[in-house]
C-alpha positions in Angstrom: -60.7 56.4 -180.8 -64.0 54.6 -180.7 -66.7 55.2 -182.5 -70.3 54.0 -182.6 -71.2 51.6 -186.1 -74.5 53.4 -185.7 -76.2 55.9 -183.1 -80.3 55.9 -182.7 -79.2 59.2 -180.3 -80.7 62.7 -181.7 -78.1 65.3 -181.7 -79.1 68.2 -180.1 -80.6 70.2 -183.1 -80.5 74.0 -181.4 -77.3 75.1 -180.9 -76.3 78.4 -179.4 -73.5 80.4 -181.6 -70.5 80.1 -179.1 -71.1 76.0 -178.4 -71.2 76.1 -182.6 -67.9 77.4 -183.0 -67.1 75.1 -180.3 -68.4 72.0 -182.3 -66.7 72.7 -185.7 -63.3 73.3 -183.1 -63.9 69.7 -181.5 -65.2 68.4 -184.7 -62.1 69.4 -186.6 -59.6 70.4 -185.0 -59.4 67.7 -182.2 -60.2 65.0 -185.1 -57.4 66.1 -188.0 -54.6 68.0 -186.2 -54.4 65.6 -182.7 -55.4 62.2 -184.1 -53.2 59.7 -183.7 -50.2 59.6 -186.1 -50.2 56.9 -188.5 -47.6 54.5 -188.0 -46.8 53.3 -191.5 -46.6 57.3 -192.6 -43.0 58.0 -193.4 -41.5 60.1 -190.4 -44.8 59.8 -188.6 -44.8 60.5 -184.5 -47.1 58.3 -182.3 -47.3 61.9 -180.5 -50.0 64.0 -181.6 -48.9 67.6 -182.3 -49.7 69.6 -179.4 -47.0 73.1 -179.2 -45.3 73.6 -176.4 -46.6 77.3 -177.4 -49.0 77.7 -174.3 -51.7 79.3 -176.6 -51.4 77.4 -179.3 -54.5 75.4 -180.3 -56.1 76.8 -177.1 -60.3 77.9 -177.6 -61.4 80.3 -174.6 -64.7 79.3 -175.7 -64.4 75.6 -175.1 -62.6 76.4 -171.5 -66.0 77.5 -169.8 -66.9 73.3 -170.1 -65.1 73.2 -166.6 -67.6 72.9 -164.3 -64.5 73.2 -161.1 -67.9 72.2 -159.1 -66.2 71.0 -155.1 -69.0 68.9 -154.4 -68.8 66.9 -158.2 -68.3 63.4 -157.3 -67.3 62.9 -160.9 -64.1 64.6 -160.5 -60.9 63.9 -159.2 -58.3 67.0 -158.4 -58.9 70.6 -156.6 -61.7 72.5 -157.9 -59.3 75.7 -158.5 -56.7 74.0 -160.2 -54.7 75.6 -162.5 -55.9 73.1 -165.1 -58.9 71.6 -165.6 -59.0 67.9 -168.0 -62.4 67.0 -169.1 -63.0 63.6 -170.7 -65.9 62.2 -172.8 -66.0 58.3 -172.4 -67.6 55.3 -172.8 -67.2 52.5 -170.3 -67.3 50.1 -173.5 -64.7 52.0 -175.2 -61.3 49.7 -175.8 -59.3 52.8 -176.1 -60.8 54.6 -173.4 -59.8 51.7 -171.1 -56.0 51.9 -172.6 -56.3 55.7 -171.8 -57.7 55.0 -168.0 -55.1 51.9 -167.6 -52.1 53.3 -169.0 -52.2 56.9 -168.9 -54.7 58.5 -166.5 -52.8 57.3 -163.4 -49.4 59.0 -164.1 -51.2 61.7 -165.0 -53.1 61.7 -161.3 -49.4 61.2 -159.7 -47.4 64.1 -161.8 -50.2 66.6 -161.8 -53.7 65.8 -159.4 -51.7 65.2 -156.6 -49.9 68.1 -156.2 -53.0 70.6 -157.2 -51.9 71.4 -160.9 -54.6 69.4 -162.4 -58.1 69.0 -162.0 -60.3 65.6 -163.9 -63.6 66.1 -164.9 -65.4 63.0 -165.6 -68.2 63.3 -168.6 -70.4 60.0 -169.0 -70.4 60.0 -173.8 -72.8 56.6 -173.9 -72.5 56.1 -177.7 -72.5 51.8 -177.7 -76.1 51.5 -177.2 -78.3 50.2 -174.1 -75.3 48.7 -172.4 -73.1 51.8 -172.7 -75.8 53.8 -171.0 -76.8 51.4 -168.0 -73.0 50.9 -167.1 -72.8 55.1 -167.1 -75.8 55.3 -165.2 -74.6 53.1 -162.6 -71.0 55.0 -162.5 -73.0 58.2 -161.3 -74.7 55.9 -158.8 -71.9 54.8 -157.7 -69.9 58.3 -157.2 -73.9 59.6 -155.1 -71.6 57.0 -152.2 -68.2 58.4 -153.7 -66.8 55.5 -155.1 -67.6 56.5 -158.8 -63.5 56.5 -159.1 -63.2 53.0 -157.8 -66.1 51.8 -160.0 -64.0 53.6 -162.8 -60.9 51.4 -162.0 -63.2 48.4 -161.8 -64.8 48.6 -165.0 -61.9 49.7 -166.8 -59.9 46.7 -165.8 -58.2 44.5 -168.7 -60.5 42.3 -169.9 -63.7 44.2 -168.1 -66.0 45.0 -171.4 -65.5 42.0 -172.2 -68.2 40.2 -169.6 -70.1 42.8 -170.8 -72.1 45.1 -168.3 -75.8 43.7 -167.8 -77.9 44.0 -164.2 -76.1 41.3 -162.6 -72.5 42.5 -163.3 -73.4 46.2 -162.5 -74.0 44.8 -159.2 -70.4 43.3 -158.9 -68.4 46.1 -160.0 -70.1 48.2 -157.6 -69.4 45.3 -154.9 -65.4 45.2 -156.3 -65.5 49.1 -156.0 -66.7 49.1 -152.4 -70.1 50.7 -153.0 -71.9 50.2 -149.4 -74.7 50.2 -150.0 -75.9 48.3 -153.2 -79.2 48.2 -152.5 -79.3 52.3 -152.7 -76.8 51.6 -155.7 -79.8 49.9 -158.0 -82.0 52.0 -157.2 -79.9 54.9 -157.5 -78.8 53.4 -161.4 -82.2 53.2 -162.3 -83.1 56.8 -161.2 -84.2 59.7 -163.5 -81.7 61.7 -161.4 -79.2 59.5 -163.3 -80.8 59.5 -166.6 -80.4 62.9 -166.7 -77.1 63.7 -165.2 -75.9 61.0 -168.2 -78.0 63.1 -170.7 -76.5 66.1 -169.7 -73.0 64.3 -170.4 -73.7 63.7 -173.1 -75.4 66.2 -175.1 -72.7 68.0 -174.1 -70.6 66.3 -175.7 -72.3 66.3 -179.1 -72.9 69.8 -179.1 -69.0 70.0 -178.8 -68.6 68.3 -181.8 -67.5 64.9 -180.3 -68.5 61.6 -182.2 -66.3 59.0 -180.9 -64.2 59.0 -177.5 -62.4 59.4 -175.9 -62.0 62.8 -176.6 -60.6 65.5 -173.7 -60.7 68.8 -173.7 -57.4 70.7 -171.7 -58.3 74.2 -170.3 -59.7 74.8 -174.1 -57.3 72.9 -176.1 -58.8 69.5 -177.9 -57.3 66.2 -177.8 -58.9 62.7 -179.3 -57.8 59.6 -178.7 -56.0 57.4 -176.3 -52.8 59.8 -177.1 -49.3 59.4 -175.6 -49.0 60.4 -172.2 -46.4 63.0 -173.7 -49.2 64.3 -175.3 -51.2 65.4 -172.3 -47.8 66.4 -170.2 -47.2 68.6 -172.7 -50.6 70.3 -173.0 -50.7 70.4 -168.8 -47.7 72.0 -168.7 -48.9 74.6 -171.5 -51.7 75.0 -169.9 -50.3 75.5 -166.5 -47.8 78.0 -167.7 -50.8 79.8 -169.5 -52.8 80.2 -166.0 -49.7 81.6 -164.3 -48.6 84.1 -166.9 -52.6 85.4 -166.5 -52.4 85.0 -162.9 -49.5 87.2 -163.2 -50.9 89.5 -165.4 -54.5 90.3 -163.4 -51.5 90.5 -160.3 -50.3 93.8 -161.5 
């Protein structure tokens, strides 16, 4: 996980009961029991401990964060899947890049292509001025629905890296097939995109998140760049939850 050295960002300060039982569940639970393993712990897994018990670890309260909006150009997936993934990331997050370079794409082949699972995109700037212009310019990018491409682009190995001022905006959007880029700046630069981010985002803090990426699974928590077992196992929980309660409201 990433995490900012420090944050000039005011956490939301009112807090409605439910989203604070929420916050100490992402703030705890996702941060203690599904952190990474340690690898010099004796006998330590580089799995985090998610039950193959479909209810196990799983918050009804933290489930109604799925937006399952069709016209969200931020997500990827049908919006009734079974399973909804929401993720809270930072373009300038090393470990979110592993996590959209190493894991998200099997993840989009096993289980958004054949309607299981749905991904909901949530811009977490937490790196400063940079983190918010390049989040900005993702939802900028998806108002011509190419925010995935742009994803792809700016996750790329070695992306961060030439860091992500006015003029490279510009050519990630280009690399992503934006076409329009004029619309594109202006669209970056747009209150409309200020806030969407700032919804994002406070979001996220009022769920307890400090550091990304963290997901959220149809209610069950998950930090860090985990395994991709990791989040098999908690889609296929998940998806075996939905169907015993589709089954149940059946009869």
């Amino acid at each position: 996980m990433s995490s900012p050295q420090s944050s000039s960002k005011t956490r939301p300060v009112l807090i409605v009961a439910g989203v604070a039982v929420a916050a100490v569940l992402l703030g705890l639970v996702s941060y203690t029991a599904t952190k990474p393993a340690d690898p010099s712990a004796a006998g330590s897994s580089s799995v985090a401990e998610v039950s193959a018990d479909p209810a196990a670890g799983v918050y009804p309260e933290l489930e109604k964060y799925a937006r399952r909006d069709a016209s969200d150009k931020l997500a990827l997936g049908r919006a009734d899947a079974p399973v909804v993934l929401i993720e809270y990331a930072d373009f300038k997050c090393g470990y979110c890049g592993k996590f959209a370079r190493d894991t998200e794409p099997a993840l989009v082949e096993k289980y958004v292509e054949n309607g299981t699972l749905r991904i909901e995109w949530r811009n977490f700037p937490i790196f400063g001025e940079e983190s918010e212009a390049v989040a900005r310019a993702s939802w900028a990018a998806g108002q011509q629905g190419r925010f995935w491409q742009f994803h792809r682009a700016a996750y790329a190995e070695g992306a961060k890296e030439k860091g992500f001022g006015e003029e490279r905006l510009r050519a990630l959007a280009a690399e992503a097939g934006v076409p329009d880029l004029a619309r594109f700046a202006k669209d970056s630069g747009s209150e409309a995109a200020r806030e969407a981010v700032r919804k994002d985002q406070e979001q996220g803090y009022a769920l307890g998140a400090t550091s990304t990426p963290s997901f959220l699974v149809n209610g069950r928590p998950i930090a860090g760049a985990q395994p991709l077992e990791t989040f098999t196992e908690a889609i296929e929980a998940a998806a075996e939850r939905a169907k015993d309660a589709k089954g149940e409201a059946g009869r």
